[in-house]
PLY file of the C-alpha trace (Angstrom):
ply
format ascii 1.0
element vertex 167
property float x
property float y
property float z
element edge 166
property int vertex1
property int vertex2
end_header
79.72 -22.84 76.51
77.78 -19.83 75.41
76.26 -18.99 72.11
78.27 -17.11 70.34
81.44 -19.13 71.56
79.98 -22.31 70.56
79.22 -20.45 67.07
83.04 -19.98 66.52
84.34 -22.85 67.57
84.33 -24.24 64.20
86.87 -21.56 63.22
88.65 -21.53 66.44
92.46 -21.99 65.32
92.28 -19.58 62.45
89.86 -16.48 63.13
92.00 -13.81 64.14
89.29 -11.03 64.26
85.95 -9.85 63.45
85.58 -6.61 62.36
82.54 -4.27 62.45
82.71 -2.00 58.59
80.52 0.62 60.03
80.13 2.21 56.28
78.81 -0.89 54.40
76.88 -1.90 57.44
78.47 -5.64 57.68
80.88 -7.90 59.71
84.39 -8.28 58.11
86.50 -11.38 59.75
90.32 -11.94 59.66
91.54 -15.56 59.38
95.02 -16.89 59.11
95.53 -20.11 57.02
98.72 -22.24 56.07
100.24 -21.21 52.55
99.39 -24.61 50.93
95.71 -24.00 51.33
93.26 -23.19 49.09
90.36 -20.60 48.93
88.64 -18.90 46.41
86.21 -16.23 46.46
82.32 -16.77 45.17
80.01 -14.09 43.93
78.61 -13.45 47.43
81.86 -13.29 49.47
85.33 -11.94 48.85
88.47 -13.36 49.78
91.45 -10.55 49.81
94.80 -11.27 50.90
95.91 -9.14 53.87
99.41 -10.17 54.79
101.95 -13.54 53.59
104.47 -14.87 55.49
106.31 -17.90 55.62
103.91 -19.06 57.96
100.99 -18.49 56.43
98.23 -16.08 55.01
96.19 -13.57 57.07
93.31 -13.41 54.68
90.37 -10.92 55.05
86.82 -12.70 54.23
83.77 -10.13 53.86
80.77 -9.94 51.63
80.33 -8.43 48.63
76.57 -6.96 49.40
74.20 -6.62 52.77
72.41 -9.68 52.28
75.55 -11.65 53.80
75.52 -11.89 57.60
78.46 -12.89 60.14
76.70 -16.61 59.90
77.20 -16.99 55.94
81.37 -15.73 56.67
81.46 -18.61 59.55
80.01 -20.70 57.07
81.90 -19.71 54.34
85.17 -19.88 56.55
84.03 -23.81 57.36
83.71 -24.70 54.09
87.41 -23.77 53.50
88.87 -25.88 56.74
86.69 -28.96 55.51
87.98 -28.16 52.08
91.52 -28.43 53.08
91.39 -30.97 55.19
89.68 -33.59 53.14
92.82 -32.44 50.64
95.46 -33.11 53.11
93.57 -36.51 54.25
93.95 -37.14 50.40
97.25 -36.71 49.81
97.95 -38.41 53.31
96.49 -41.68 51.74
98.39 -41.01 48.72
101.81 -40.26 50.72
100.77 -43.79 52.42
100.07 -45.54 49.31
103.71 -44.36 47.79
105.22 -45.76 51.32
103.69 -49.19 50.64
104.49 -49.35 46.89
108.05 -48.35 47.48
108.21 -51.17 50.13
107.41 -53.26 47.67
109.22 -52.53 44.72
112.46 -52.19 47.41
111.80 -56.04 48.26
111.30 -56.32 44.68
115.02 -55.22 43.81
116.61 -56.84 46.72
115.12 -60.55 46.01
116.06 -59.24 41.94
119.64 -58.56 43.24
120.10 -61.80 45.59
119.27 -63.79 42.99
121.40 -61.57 40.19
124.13 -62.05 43.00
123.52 -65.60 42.81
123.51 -66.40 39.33
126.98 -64.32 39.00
128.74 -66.26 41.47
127.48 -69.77 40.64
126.45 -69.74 37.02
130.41 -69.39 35.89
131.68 -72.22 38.18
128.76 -74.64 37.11
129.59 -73.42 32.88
132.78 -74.05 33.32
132.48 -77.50 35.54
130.42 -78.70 32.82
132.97 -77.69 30.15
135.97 -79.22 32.01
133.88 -82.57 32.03
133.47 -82.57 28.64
136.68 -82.05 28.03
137.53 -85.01 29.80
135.60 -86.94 28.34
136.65 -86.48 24.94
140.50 -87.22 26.17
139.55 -90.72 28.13
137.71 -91.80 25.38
139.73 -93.56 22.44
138.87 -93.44 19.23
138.70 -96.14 16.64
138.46 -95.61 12.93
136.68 -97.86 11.33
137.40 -98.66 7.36
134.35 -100.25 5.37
136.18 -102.15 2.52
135.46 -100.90 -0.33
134.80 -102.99 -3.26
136.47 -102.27 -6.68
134.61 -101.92 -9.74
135.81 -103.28 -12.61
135.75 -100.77 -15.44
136.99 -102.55 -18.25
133.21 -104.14 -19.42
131.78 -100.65 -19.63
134.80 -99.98 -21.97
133.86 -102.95 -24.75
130.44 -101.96 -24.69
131.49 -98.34 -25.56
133.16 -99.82 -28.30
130.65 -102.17 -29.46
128.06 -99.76 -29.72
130.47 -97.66 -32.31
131.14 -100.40 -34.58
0 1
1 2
2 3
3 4
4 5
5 6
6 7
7 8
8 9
9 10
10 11
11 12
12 13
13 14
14 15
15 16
16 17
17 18
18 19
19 20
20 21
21 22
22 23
23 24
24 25
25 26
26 27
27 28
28 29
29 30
30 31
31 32
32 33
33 34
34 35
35 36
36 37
37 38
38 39
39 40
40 41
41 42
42 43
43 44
44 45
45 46
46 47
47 48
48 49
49 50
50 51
51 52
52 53
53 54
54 55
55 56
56 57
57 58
58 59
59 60
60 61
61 62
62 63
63 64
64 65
65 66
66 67
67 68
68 69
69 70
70 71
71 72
72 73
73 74
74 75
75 76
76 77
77 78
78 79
79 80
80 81
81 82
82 83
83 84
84 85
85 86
86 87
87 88
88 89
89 90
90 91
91 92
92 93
93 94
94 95
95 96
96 97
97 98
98 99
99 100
100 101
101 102
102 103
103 104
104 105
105 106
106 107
107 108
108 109
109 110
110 111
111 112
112 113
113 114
114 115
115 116
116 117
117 118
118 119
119 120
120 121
121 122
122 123
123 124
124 125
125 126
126 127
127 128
128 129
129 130
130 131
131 132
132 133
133 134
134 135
135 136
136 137
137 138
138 139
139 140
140 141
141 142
142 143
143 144
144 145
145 146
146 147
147 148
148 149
149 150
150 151
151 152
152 153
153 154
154 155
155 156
156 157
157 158
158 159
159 160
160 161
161 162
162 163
163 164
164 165
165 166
């Protein structure tokens, strides 16, 4: 591999062209890049939207004074693949993370509705087994009434001493 091949290979995928802006005296370079990515512009290089399609963005990256050379635009175009990729790696793990929680909370619910399942079929019969047994028992069993004999109290001394205490 030569040079200035190796030099784009970075980019390879996404430079579309490099362009020579004979008045300014600089390189200008074309890259295309999927609509969910991000860029932004800095005070040294300029981002300008070219073209948008449903495929993607053909975005023109050139510096904003003669200091910047090809090198810093490579660089520059680098720093927005990494960028983006360490995004999509993020919400990957995040999209993975959601998978295994929703795993879980689905076994979650299905053990929650087995034993919901359960309850309503058995928890009715076994109520009302119970009640029917009770209700037997009170029928087999007879009942006796007891009487405690009550003695009688003879009134008629708490009358004379009523009247012996108004005489």
């Amino acid at each position: 591999m030569k040079q200035i091949e190796s030099a784009l290979q970075s980019v390879e995928g996404h430079l579309v062209s490099i362009y020579r802006n004979s008045l300014e005296g600089w390189y200008e370079l074309e890259v295309g890049l999927p609509n969910n990515w991000v860029y932004d512009e800095n005070n040294k290089i300029v981002c300008e939207v070219i073209d948008k399609t449903d495929e993607g963005i053909l975005l023109k990256v050139a510096p904003k004074n003669g200091d910047i050379v090809i090198d810093d635009l490579i660089s520059f175009i680098e720093i927005i693949i990494e960028t983006n990729k360490k995004i999509a790696e993020k919400e990957k793990q995040f999209t993975d993370k959601m998978q295994e929680m929703k795993g879980m909370l689905e076994e979650e619910a299905k053990k929650f509705y087995l034993e919901l399942d359960e309850l309503k079929a058995n928890s009715f019969k076994t109520s009302n087994s119970d009640f029917e047994k009770s209700l037997h028992q009170e029928g087999d069993k007879k009942t006796k009434k007891t009487y405690q004999k009550k003695e009688r109290v003879d009134s008629t001394p708490l009358v004379e001493e009523n009247t012996q205490a108004k005489e």
